[in-house]
C-alpha positions in Angstrom: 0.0 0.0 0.0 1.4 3.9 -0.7 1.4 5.7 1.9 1.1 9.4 2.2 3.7 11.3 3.7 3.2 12.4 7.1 2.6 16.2 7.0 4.7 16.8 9.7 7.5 14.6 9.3 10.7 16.4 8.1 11.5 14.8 5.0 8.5 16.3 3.9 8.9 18.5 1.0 5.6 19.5 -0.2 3.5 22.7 0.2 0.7 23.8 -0.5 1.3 24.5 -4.1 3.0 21.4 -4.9 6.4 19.8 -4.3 8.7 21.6 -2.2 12.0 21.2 -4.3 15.5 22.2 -3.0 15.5 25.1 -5.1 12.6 26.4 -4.4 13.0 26.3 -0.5 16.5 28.3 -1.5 14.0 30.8 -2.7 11.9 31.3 -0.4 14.7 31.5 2.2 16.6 34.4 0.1 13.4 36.4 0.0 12.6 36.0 3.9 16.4 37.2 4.5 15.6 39.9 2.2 12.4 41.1 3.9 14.5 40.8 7.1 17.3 43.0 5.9 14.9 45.4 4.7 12.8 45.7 8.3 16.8 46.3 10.2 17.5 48.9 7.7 13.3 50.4 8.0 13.9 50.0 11.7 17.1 51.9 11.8 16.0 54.7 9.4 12.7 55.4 12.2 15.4 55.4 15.4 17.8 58.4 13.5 14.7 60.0 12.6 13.1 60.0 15.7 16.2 62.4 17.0 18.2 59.5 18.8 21.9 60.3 19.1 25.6 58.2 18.8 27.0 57.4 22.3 28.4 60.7 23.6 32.2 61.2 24.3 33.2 62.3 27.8 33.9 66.3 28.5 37.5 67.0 29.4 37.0 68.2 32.5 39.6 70.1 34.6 42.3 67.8 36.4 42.0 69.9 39.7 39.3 72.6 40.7 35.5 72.7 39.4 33.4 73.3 36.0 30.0 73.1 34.7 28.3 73.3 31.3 25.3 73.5 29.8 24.0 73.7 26.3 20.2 75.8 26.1 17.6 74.7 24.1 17.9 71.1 24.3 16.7 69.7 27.4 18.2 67.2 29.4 20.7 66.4 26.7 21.9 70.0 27.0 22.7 69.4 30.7 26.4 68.4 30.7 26.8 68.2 34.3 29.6 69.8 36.5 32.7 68.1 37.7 34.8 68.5 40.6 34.2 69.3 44.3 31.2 71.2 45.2 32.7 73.2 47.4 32.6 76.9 47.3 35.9 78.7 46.6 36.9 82.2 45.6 35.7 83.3 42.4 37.7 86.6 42.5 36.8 89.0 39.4 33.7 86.8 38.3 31.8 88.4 40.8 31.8 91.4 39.0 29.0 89.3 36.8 26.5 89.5 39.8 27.4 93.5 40.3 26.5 93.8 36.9 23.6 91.8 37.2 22.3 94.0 40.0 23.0 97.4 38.3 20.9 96.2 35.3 17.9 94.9 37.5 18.4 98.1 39.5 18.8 100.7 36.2 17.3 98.4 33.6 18.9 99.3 30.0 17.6 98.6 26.2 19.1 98.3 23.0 21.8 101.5 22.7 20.6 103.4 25.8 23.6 104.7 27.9 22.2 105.5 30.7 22.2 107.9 33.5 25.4 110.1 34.3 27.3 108.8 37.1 29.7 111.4 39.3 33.3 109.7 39.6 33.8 110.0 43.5 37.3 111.0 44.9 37.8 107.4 46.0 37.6 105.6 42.9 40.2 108.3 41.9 41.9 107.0 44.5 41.7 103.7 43.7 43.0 104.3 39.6 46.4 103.9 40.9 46.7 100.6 43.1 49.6 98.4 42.6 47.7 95.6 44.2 44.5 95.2 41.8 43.2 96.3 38.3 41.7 99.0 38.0 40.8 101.7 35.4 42.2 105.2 35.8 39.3 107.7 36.4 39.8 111.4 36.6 38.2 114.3 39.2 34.8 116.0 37.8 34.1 112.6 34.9 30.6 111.9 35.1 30.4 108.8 33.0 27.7 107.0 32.1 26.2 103.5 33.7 26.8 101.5 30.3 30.4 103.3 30.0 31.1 102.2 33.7 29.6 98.8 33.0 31.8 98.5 30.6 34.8 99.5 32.1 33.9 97.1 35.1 33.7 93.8 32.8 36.1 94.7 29.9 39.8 95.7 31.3 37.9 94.5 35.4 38.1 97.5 36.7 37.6 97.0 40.7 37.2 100.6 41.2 35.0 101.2 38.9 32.9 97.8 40.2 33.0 99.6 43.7 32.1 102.9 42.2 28.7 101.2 40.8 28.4 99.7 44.2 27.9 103.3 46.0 25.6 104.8 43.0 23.4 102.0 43.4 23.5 101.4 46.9 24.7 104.5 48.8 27.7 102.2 49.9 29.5 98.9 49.2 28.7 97.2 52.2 24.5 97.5 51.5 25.1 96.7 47.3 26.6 93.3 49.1 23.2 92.5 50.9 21.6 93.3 47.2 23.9 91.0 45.7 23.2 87.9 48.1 19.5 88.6 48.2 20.0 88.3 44.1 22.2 85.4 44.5 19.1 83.4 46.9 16.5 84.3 44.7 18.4 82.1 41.6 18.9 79.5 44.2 22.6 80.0 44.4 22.8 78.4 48.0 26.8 78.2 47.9 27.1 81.3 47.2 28.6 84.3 49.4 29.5 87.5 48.3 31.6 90.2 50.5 32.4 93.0 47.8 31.4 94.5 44.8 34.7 93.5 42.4 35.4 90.1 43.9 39.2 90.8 45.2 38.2 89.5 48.8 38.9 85.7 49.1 36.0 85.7 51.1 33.7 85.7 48.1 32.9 82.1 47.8 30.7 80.5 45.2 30.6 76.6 42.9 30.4 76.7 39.2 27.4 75.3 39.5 25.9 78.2 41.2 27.7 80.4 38.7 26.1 78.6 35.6 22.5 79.7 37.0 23.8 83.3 37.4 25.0 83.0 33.8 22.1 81.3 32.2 20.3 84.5 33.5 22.8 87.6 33.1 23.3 86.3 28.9 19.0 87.0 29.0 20.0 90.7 29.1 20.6 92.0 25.8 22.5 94.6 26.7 25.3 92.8 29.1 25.4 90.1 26.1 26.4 93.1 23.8 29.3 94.4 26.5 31.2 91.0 27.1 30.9 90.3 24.1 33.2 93.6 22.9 37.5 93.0 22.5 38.1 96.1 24.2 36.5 99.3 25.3 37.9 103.3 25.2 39.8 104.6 28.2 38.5 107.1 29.8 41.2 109.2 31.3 44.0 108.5 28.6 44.0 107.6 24.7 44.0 104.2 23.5 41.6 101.4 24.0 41.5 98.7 26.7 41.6 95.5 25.8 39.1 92.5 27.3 40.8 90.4 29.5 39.0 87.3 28.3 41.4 86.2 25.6 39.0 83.4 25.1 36.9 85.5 22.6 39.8 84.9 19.9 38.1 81.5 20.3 35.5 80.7 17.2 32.0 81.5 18.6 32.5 82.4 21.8 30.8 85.6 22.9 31.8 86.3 26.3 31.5 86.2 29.6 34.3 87.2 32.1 37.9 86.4 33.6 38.7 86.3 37.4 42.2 86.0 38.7 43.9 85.8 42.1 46.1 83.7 44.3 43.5 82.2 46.4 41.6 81.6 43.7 43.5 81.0 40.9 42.0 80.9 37.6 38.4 81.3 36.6 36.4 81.8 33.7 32.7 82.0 32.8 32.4 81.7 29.1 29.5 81.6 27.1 29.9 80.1 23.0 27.2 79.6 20.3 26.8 76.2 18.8 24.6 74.7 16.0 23.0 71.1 16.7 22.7 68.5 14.0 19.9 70.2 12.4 21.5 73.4 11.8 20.0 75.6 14.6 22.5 77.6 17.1 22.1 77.2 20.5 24.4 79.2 23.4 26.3 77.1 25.3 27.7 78.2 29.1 30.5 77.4 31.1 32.4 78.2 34.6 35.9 76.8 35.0 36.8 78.0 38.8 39.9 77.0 41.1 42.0 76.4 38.3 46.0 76.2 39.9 45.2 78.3 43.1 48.2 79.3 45.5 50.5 79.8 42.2 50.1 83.0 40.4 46.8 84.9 39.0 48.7 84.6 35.2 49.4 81.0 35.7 46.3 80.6 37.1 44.5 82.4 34.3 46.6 80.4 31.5 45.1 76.9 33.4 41.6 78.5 32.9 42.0 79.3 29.3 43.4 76.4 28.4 40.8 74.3 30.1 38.0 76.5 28.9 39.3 76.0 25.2 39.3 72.3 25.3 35.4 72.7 26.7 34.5 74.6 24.3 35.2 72.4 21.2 34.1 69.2 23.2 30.5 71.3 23.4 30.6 72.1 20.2 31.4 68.5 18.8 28.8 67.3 21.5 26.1 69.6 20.0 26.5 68.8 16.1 25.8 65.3 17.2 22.8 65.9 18.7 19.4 66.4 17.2 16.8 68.1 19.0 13.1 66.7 19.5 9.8 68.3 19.5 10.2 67.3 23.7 13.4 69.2 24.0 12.2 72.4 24.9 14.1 74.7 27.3 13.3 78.2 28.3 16.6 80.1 27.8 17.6 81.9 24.2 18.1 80.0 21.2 17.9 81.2 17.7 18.4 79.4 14.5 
């Protein structure tokens, strides 16, 4: 008797439309490794599309002292962190950011408006000719006006001139302080100290993190975004111009913020650079590099601060172009593009 082949025994080779012949089950498996080659690649297409990134690369962070950076506009992938210690240390000259902070929220300016006249005092004459600090040389009778002095305050750091500020705002230095930590709590800066008006006292204590939230908010104001952003400024007592101390602007994009420099503290920087993502748009990215070789000098210091800053920069950059943004990454500081 013939008997039919067991439709599950597996010798069987027929299908439903006839006789399953070695060829043809070569066939059919090329075309299901086809279809599945085809779904990987659909699949893969959907995931880059839907905004997902490549692995990011670790930030070089400082080998000693404390930074943090973030990139606006993109959400939690714009938060890079901070690294280091979060300690407070002396800042020095970057707390001339929160003086200027305070004399904008106290004088608000727009667009090209100068501002009031402000009466140079005998003591920030005085104070043109220390030996022990930068300053800016003022003369008897000026009366210069509130952007001139901010300008003169961030550009060349003038301490007198920061202290000057202080009084015209305040009536004296030691009440502009309680303005500037009553500013400082209400961004929740809550390792934050200040004791004067330029920053010179080692006393004035602060973390980069804290400083990133002061920066997020100064760059806001169009007006201190248009002064840090300037290579030098006019002198006001003598010819010539006076250059920014940030040598970090020679730096492709970067469009400010400010240099601080002592012994104590050594070198530290808040910077501020615009970057495009991977869909074109520009974004402003922020940085504080603080503590940066302390007990050495304020140049070597300053040098460490640079250089650190510089390598930050460009791993931002790279970090952004590889990034796309998503309908979900929304963030409320500026970005154009």
């Amino acid at each position: 008797m013939h008997r039919l082949p067991d439709p599950g025994d597996p010798g069987d080779t027929r299908g439903p439309d006839g006789p399953r012949t070695p060829a043809r089950c070569g066939a059919l498996l090329a075309a299901a490794a086809t279809a599945l080659a085809t779904l990987m690649a659909l699949t893969i297409l959907l995931h880059t599309d839907s905004g997902a990134d490549a692995a990011p690369t670790a930030l070089p962070w400082p080998d000693d002292g404390q930074a943090a950076v973030l990139i606006e506009g993109l959400g939690e992938r714009g938060d890079l962190g901070a690294h280091g210690p979060e300690r407070p240390v002396p800042i020095a000259s970057v707390a001339k950011v929160m003086t200027a902070h305070v004399i904008l929220r106290d004088h608000p300016l727009h667009g090209d408006e100068s501002g009031p006249l402000v009466p140079v005092d005998q003591q920030a004459v005085n104070e043109s000719f220390s030996g022990t600090e930068s300053t800016v040389e003022v003369r008897p009778g000026q009366r210069l006006t509130q952007r001139r002095l901010l300008e003169l305050m961030l550009i060349p750091s003038g301490n007198n001139i920061a202290r000057l500020l202080a009084r015209w705002d305040a009536g004296s230095q030691q009440a502009f302080v309680a303005r500037m930590n009553s500013a400082a709590a209400d961004l929740g800066m809550r390792r934050t100290t200040y004791t004067g008006a330029s920053g010179i006292e080692p006393t004035t204590l602060s973390t980069a993190a804290d400083q990133l939230k002061l920066a997020r908010k100064v760059m806001r104001d169009d007006v201190f975004r248009s002064i840090v952003a300037r290579p030098d400024t006019t002198a006001p007592a003598v010819s010539g111009p006076l250059p920014n101390t940030n040598d970090l602007l020679d730096t492709r994009g970067v469009v400010g913020i400010k240099t601080g420099s002592s012994t104590p503290a050594g070198g530290a920087l808040m910077w501020a650079v615009t970057v495009r993502d991977g869909r074109g748009h520009e974004h402003l990215a922020l940085g504080v590099v603080l503590h940066q070789h302390p007990d050495t000098t304020p140049r070597e210091g300053l040098q460490a601060a640079f250089d650190t800053s510089r390598a930050l920069v460009e791993a931002v950059r790279s970090r952004a172009s590889a990034t796309t943004p998503t309908p979900t990454a929304q963030d409320t500081g500026p970005t154009s593009g």
